[in-house]
Structures are given as structure tokens and as C-alpha cells.
C-alpha positions as YAML, in Angstrom:
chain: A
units: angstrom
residues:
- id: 1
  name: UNK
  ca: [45.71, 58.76, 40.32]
- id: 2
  name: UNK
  ca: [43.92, 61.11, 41.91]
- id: 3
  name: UNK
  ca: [42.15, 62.80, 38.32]
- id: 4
  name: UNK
  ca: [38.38, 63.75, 39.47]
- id: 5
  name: UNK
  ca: [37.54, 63.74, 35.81]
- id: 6
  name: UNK
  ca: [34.23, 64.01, 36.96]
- id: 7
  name: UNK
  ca: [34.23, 66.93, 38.88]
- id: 8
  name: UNK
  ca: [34.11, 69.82, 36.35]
- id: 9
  name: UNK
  ca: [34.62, 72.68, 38.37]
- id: 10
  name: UNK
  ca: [38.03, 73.65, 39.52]
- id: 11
  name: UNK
  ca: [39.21, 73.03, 43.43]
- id: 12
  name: UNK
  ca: [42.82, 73.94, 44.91]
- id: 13
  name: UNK
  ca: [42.83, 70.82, 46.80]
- id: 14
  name: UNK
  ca: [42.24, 68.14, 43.58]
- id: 15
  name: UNK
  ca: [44.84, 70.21, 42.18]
- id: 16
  name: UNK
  ca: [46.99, 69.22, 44.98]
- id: 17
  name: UNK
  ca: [46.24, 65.83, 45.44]
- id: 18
  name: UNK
  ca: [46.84, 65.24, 41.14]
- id: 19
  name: UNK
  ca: [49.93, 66.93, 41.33]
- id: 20
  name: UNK
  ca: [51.22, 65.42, 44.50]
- id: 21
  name: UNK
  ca: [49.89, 61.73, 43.16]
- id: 22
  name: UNK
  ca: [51.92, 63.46, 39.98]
- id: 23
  name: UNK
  ca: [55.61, 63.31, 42.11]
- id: 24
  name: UNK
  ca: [54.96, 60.21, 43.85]
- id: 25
  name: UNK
  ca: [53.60, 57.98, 41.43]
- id: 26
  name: UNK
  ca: [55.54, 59.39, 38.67]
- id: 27
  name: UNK
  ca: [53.93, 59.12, 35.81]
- id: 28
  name: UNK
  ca: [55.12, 58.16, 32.55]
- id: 29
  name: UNK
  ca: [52.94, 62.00, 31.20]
- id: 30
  name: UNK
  ca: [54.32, 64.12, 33.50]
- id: 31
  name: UNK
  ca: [58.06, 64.86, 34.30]
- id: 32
  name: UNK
  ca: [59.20, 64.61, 38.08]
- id: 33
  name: UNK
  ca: [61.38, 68.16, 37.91]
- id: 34
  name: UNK
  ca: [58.02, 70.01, 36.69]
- id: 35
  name: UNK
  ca: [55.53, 68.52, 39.12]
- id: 36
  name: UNK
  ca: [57.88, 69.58, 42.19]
- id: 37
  name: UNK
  ca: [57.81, 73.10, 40.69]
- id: 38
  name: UNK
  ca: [54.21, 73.17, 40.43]
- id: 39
  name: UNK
  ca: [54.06, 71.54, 44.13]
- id: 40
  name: UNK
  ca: [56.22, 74.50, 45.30]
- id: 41
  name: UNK
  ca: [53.85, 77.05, 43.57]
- id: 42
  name: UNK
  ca: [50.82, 75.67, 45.00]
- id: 43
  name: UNK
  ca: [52.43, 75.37, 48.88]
- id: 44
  name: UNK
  ca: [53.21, 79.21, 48.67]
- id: 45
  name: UNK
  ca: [49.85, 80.16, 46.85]
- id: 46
  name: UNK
  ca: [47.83, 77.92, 49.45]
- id: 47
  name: UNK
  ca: [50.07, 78.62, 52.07]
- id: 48
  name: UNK
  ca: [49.80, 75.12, 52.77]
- id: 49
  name: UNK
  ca: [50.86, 73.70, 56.33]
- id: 50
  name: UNK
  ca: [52.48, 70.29, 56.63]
- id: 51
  name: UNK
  ca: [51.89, 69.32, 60.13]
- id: 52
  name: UNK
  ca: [53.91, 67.00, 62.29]
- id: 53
  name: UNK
  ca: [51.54, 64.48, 64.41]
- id: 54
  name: UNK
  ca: [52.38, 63.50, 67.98]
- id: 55
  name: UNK
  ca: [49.61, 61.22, 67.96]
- id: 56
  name: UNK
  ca: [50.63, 57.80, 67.74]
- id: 57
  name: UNK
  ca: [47.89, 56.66, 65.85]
- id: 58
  name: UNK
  ca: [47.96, 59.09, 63.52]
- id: 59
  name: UNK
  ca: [50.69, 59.00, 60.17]
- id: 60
  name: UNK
  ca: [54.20, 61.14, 61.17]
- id: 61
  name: UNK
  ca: [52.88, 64.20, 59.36]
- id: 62
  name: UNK
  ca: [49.77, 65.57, 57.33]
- id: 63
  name: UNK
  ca: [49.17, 68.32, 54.77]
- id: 64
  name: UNK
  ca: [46.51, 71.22, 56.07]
- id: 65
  name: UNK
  ca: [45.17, 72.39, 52.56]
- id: 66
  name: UNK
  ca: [42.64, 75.18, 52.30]
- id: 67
  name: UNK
  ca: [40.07, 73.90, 49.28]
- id: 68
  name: UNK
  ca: [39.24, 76.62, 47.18]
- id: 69
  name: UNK
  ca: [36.24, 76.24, 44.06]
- id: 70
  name: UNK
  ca: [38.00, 78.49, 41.63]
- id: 71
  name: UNK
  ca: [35.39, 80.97, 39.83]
- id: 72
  name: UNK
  ca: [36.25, 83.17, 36.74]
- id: 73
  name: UNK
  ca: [36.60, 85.96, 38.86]
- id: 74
  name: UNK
  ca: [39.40, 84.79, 40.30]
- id: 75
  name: UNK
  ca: [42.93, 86.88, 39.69]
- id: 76
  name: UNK
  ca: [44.81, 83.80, 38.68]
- id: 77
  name: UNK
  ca: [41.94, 81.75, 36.61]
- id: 78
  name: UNK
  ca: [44.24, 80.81, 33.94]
- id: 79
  name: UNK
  ca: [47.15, 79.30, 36.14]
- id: 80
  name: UNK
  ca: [44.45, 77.37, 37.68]
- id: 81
  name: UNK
  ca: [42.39, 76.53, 34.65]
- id: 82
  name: UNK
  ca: [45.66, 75.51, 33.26]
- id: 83
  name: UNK
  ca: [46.38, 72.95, 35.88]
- id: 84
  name: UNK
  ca: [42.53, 71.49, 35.71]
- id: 85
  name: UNK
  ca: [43.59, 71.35, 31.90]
- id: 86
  name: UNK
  ca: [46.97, 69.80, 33.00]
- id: 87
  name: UNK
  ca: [44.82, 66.15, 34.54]
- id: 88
  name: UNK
  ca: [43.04, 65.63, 30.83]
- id: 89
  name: UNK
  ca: [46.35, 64.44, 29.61]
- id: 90
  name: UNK
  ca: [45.54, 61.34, 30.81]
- id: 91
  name: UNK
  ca: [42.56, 61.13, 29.16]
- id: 92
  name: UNK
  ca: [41.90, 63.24, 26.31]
- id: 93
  name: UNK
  ca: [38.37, 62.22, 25.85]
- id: 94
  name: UNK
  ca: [37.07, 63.99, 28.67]
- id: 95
  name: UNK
  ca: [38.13, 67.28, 27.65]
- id: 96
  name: UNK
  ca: [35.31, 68.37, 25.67]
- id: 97
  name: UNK
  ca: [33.14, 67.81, 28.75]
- id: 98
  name: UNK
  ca: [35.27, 69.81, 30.25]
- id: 99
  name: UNK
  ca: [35.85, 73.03, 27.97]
- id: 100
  name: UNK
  ca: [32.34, 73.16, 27.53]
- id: 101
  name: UNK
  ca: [31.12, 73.28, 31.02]
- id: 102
  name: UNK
  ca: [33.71, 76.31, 31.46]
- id: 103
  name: UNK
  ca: [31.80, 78.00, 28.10]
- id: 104
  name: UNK
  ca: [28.36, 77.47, 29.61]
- id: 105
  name: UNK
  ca: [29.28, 78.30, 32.89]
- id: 106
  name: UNK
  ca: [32.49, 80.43, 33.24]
- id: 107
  name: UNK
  ca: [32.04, 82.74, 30.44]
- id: 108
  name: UNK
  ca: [28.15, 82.39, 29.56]
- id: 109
  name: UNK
  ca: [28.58, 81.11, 26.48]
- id: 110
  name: UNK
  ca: [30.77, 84.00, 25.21]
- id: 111
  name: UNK
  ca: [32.47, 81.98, 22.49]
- id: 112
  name: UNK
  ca: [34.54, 84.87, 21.72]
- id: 113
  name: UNK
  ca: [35.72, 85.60, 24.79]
- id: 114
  name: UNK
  ca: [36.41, 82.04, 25.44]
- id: 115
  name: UNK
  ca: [38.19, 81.06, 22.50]
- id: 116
  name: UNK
  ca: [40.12, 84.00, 23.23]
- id: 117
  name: UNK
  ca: [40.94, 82.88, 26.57]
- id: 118
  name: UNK
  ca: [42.20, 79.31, 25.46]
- id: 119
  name: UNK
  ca: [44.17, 81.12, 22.80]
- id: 120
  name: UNK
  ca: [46.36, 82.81, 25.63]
- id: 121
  name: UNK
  ca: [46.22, 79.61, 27.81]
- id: 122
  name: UNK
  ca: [48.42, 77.76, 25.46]
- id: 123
  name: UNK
  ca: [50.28, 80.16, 24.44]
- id: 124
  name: UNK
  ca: [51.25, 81.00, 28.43]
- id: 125
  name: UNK
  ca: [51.31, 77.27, 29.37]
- id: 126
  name: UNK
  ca: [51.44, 74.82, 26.56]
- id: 127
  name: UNK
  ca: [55.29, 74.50, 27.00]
- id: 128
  name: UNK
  ca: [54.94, 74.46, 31.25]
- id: 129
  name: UNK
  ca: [51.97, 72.25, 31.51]
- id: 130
  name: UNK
  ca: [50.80, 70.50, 28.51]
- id: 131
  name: UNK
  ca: [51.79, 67.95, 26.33]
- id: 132
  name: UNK
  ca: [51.56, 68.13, 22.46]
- id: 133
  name: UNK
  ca: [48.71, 65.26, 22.45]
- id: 134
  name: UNK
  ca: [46.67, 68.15, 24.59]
- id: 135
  name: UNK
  ca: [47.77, 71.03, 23.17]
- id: 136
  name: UNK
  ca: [46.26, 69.36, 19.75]
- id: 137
  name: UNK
  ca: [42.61, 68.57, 20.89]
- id: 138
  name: UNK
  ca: [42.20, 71.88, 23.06]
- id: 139
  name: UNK
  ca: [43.29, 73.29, 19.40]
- id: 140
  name: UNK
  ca: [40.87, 70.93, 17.53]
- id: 141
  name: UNK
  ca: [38.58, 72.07, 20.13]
- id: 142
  name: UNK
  ca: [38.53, 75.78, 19.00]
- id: 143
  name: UNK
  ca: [38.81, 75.08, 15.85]
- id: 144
  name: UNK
  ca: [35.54, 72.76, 15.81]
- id: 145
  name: UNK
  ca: [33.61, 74.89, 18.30]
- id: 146
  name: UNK
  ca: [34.77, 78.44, 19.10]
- id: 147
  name: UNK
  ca: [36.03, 79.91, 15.73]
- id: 148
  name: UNK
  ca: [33.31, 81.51, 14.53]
- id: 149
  name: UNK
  ca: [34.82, 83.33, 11.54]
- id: 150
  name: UNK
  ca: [32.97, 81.40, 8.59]
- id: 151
  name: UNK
  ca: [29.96, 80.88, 10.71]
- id: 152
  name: UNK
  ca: [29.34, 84.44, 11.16]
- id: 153
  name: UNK
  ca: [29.88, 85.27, 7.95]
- id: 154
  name: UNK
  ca: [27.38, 83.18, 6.76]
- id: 155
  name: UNK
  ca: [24.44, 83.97, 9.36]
- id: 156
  name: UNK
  ca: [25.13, 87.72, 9.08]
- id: 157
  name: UNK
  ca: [24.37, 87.02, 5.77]
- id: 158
  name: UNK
  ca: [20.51, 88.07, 5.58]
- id: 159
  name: UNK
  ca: [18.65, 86.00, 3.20]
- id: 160
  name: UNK
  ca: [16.09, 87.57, 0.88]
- id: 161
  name: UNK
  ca: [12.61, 86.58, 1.87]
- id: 162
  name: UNK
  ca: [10.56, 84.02, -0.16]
- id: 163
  name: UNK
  ca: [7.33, 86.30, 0.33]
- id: 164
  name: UNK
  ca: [6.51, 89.76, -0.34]
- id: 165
  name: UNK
  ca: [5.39, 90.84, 3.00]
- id: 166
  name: UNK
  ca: [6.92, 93.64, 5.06]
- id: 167
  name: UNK
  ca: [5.78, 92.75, 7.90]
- id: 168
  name: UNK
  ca: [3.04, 90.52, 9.63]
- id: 169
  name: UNK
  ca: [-0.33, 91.15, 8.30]
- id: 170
  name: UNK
  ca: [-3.65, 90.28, 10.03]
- id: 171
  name: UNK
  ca: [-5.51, 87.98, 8.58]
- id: 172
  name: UNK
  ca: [-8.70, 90.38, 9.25]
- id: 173
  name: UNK
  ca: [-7.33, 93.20, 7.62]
- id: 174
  name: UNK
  ca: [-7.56, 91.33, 4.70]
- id: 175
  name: UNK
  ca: [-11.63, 91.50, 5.03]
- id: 176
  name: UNK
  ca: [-11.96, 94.61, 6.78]
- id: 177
  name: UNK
  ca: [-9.77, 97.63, 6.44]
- id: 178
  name: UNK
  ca: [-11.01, 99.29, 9.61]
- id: 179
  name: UNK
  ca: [-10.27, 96.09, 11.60]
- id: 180
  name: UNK
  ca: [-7.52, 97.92, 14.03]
- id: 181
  name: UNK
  ca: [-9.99, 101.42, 14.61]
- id: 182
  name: UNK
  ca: [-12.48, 99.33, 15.63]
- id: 183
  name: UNK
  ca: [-10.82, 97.20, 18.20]
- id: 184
  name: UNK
  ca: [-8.53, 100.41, 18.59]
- id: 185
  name: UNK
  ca: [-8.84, 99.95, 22.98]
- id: 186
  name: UNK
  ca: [-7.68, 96.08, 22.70]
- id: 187
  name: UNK
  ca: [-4.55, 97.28, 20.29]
- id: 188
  name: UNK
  ca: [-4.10, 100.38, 22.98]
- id: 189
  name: UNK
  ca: [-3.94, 97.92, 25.85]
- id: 190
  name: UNK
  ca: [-1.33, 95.45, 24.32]
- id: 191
  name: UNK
  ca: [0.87, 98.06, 23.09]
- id: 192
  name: UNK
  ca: [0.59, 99.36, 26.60]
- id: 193
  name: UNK
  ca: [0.85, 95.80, 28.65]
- id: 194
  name: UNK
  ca: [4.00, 95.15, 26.58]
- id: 195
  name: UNK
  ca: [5.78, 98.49, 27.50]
- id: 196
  name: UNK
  ca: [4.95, 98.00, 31.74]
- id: 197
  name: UNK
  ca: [5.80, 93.85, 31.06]
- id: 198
  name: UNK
  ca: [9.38, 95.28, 29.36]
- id: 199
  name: UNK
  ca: [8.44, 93.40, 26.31]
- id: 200
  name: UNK
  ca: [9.11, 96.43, 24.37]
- id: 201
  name: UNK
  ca: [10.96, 99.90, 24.63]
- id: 202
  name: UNK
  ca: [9.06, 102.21, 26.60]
- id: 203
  name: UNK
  ca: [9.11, 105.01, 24.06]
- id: 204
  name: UNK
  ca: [7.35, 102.77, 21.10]
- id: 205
  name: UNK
  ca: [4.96, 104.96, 19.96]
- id: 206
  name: UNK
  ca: [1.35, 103.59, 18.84]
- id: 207
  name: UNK
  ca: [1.57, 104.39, 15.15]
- id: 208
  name: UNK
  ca: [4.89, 102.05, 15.02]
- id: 209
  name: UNK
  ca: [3.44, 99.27, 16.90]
- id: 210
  name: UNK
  ca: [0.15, 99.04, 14.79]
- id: 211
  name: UNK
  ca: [2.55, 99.31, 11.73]
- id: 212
  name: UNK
  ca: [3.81, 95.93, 12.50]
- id: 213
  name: UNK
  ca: [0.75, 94.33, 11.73]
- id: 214
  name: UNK
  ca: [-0.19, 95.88, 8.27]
- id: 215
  name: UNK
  ca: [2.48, 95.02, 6.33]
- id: 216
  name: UNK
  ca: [3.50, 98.41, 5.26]
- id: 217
  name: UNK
  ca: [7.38, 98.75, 4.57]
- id: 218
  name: UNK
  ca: [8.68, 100.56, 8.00]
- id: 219
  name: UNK
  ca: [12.10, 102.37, 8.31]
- id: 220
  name: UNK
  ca: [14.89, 100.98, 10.09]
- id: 221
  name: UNK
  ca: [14.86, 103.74, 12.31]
- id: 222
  name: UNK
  ca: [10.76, 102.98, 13.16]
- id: 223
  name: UNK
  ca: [11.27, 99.53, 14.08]
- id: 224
  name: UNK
  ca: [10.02, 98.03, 17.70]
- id: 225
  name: UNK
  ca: [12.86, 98.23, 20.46]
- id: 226
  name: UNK
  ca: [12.48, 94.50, 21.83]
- id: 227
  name: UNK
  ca: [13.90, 94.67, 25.51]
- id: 228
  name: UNK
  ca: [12.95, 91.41, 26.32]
- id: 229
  name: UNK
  ca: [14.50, 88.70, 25.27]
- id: 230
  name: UNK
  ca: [15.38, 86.72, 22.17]
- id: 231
  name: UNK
  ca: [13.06, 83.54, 23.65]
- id: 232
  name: UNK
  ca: [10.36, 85.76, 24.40]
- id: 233
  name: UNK
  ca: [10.06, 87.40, 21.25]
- id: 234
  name: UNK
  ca: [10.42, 83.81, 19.52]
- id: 235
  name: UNK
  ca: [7.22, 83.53, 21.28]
- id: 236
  name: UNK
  ca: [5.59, 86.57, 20.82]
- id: 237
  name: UNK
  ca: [6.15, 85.62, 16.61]
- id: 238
  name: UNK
  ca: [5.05, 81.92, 16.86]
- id: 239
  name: UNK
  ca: [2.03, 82.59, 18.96]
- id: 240
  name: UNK
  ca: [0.77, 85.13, 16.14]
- id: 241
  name: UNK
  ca: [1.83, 82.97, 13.56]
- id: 242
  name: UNK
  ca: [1.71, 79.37, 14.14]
- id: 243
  name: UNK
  ca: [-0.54, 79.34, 17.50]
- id: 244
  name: UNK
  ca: [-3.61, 81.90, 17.30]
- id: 245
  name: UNK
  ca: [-3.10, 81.82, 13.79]
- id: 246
  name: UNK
  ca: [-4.24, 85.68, 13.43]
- id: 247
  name: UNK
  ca: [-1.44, 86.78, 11.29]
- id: 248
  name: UNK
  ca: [-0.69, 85.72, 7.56]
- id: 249
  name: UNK
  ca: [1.03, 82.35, 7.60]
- id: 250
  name: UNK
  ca: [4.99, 83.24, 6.74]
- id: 251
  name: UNK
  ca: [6.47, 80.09, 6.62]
- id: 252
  name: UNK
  ca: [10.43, 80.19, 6.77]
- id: 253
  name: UNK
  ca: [10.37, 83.39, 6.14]
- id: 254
  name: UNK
  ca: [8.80, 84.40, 9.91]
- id: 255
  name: UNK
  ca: [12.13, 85.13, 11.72]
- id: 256
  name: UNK
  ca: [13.03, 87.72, 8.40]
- id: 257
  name: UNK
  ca: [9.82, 89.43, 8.89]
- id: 258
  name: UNK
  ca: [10.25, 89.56, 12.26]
- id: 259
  name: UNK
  ca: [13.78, 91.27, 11.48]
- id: 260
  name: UNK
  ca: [12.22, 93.85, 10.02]
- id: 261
  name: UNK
  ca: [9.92, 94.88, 12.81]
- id: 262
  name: UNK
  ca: [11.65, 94.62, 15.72]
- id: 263
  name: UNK
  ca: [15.76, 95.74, 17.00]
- id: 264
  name: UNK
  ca: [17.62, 95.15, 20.06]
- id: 265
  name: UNK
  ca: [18.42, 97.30, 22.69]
- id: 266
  name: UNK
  ca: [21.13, 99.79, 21.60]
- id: 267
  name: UNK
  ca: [19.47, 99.49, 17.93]
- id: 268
  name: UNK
  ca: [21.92, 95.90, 17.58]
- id: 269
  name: UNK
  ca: [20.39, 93.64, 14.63]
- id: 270
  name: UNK
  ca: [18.91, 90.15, 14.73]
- id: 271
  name: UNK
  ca: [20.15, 87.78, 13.07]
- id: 272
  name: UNK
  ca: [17.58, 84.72, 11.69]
- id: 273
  name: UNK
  ca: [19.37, 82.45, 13.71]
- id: 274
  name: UNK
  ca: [19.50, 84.54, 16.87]
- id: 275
  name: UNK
  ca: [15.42, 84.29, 16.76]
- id: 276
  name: UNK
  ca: [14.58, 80.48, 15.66]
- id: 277
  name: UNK
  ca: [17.18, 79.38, 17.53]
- id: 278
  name: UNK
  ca: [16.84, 81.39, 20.89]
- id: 279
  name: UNK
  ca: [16.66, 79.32, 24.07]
- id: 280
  name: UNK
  ca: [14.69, 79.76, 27.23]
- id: 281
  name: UNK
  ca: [12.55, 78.53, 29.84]
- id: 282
  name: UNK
  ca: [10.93, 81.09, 31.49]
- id: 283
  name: UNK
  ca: [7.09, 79.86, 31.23]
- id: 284
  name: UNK
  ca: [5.33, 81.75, 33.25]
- id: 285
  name: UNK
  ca: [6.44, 85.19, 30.73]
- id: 286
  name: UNK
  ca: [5.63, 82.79, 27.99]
- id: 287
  name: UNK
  ca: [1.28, 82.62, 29.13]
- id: 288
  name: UNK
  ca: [2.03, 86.20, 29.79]
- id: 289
  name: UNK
  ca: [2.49, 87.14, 26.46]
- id: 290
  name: UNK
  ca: [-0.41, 85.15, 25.28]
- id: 291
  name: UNK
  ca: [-2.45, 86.47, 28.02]
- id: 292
  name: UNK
  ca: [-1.60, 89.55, 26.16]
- id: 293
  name: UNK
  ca: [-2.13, 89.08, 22.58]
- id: 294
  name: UNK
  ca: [-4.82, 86.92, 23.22]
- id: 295
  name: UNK
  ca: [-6.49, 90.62, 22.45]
- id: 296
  name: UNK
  ca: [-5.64, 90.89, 19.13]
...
């Protein structure tokens, strides 16, 4: 059987070839009457050719198929997602591989949207093209993976911090109040290199952006706009923190305080997890932003 378990993405012409392999072989999964109607579907959506050879060396006809990669974009994704889904009958092992490469790479690891898409899948397919035994584990699948209900419920949940600092605090402040108007040109040229680098929101005014180092309470509403992103201002917090060491050791409670200072774009929350957990590999911003604070 032609399966191509290993190929992850989705092409017209393994489609074809599984399904054809489907009528011919007949396999004890899939039912003769159904594979000749999804043969018939793919002929007119393909507009496959089956072409007579007058060749004697060659076999008395052959099949002309146009091999499409199927993207996300495409009109009829499900129908041919379902189809892809269709082969894993045979072995159900392999689908995880395979729903999560369409997460990371179809829909950008929206697990909304995606568990919302498998949701209509089934219900459009299950009783066309999959068994129960699939059906199941593409369930168990969602279930394990994409249903985020309890999960968000508990990381929206913001933990009070362990400390009682409101937001980082220099470790020289501690010795010399006028720490920040002395060295006010090195604070004026990192608040500025952040803005042109799109570290921050344009608009941050100076006053907020020194505020984040005193530990002062600071209003929702005069928090930093982070426009870059969630990796970078991981960074920007454990190079204070844990590498230059300039700020007041947090602990656990880093990614709170760090809640506190900064918002997204649009004024969205972080969550705790959003920030320790944030992924990225963009190195060269990384020595930027030490480049940068390095001034502190």
C-alpha cells in the first residue's frame, strides 16, 4: 500500500495512488463502493487523464495526474486533509506525527483554531472517510492536546508574588538614590535604542521607562508597550536579572514583575507562562539587547 506515512505534507497524487491501491488491493479498512466514489471525486477535481499507449513497450494505458502540495490556503483543505487523515487508519500510531506537523505548520500553532478545525473535520467526514478506531484517537488527540479549557483557566490565573517588589529595582539605587540622574544620558540612550530597535512602543515616555526600575507601584495604564516579542523580552528580563545581575534578584517571581511593567501591543496581558516559556531563536536581536542594556 501506497501510505507515505512519512511524508507529512499533503500531495493530490499520494492521495491518488492510496486510494487507487485502496480499490485494487481492497483492503480489509476500507470498503470497495467508497473508494470508487472518492476515485471519481479526485478524477473530476484533478481532471485527471487516463491515456491510452500505442507504444508497445509501454503498459495499454497510464494515468496523467497533476501533483498538487496542498497548503491551508487552499479552498478545499478539509476534503483533502480528510483524505491524508483517511491513510492513518492503517496505522494509528502515526497520527500524532501527523496532526502536529499540521498545528506547527498549517495553522502556526493556533490551537484554537485547530482544534476547531478537527472538530468540523469529523463531524463533515467521520461517517464518509473514517473509521471509529480513527475517529477515537483524532478525538483523544484534542482532548490531550488542543482543549485548552482547564489549562487556560489555570494560567490566566495570576499568582500573587512571593516578594514585595513592584517592579525591578536596581541594585544601585539601593546605595545611591541619585543613581539614574547621574547616569541620566546612558538611561536616555536605552530608552531611546529600544524605541528605533522596536523593542518598545514608540510613544513610551521617559518617566515610565525609568519607573520600571525603581520599584514604585505603576498603573496599568503606565505600563511599557513591548512590541517585540515574547522571546525577546524573556531576554531583556533574564539579562537584568540573572545575567548582569544589576537588578534585585526576583527569583520565581521575575516573569510576575515583569507583568507588571510591561503589555502587549493592543494593551493584551501576559500571562507567566507566555514569558518563561516563550520560544525563539533570533540571536543576533538577543546581543542586541545586551549591547543595549549593557548601559545600565
Amino acid at each position: 500500500m501506497k501510505t507515505y506515512f512519512n511524508h507529512l505534507d499533503i500531495h493530490t497524487s499520494h492521495i491518488f495512488d492510496f486510494e487507487t491501491d485502496c480499490y485494487f488491493l481492497e483492503p480489509m479498512h476500507y470498503e470497495k463502493k467508497q473508494t470508487r466514489r472518492i476515485i471519481s471525486q479526485l478524477i473530476e477535481k484533478l481532471k485527471i487523464k487516463i491515456i491510452s499507449s500505442t507504444k508497445p513497450t509501454e503498459s495499454d494505458n497510464y494515468t496523467h495526474i497533476k501533483d498538487i502540495t496542498i497548503t491551508s490556503n487552499h479552498t478545499d483543505f478539509d476534503y483533502w486533509f480528510a483524505l491524508k487523515l483517511r491513510q492513518y487508519q492503517m496505522k494509528l500510531k502515526s497520527i500524532s506525527a501527523f496532526l502536529n506537523y499540521h498545528l506547527s505548520y498549517s495553522f502556526r500553532n493556533n490551537r484554537s483554531k485547530f482544534n476547531n478545525f478537527l472538530e468540523l473535520v469529523l463531524l463533515q467526514y467521520q461517517d464518509i472517510f473514517f473509521n471509529k478506531k480513527l475517529t477515537k484517537t483524532v478525538k483523544k488527540y484534542r482532548k490531550n492536546h488542543l482543549s485548552l479549557t482547564e489549562r487556560k483557566n489555570i494560567s490566566n490565573k495570576i499568582r500573587k508574588p512571593r516578594t514585595d517588589y513592584n517592579t525591578f529595582q536596581l541594585k544601585m539605587l539601593k546605595h545611591n538614590r541619585n543613581y539614574i540622574k547621574e547616569n541620566i544620558v546612558n538611561f536616555m540612550d536605552i530608552w531611546f535604542a529600544l524605541k528605533k530597535e522596536n523593542f518598545i512602543d514608540k510613544h513610551t515616555s521617559f518617566e515610565n521607562f525609568k519607573a520600571i526600575f525603581k520599584n514604585q507601584p505603576i498603573e496599568p495604564s503606565n505600563r511599557i508597550k513591548w512590541i517585540g516579542t515574547n522571546k525577546e523580552l524573556q531576554w531583556f528580563v533574564k539579562y537584568l536579572v540573572y545575567d548582569s545581575k544589576k537588578v534585585v534578584y526576583l527569583d520565581k517571581d521575575i516573569w510576575l514583575i515583569a507583568i507588571q511593567c510591561f503589555v502587549k501591543e493592543g494593551e493584551k496581558e501576559f500571562t507567566e507562562l507566555q514569558l518563561r516559556n516563550a520560544t525563539g531563536n533570533k540571536l543576533d536581536r538577543k546581543e542586541f539587547l545586551r549591547t543595549i542594556l549593557n548601559r545600565v
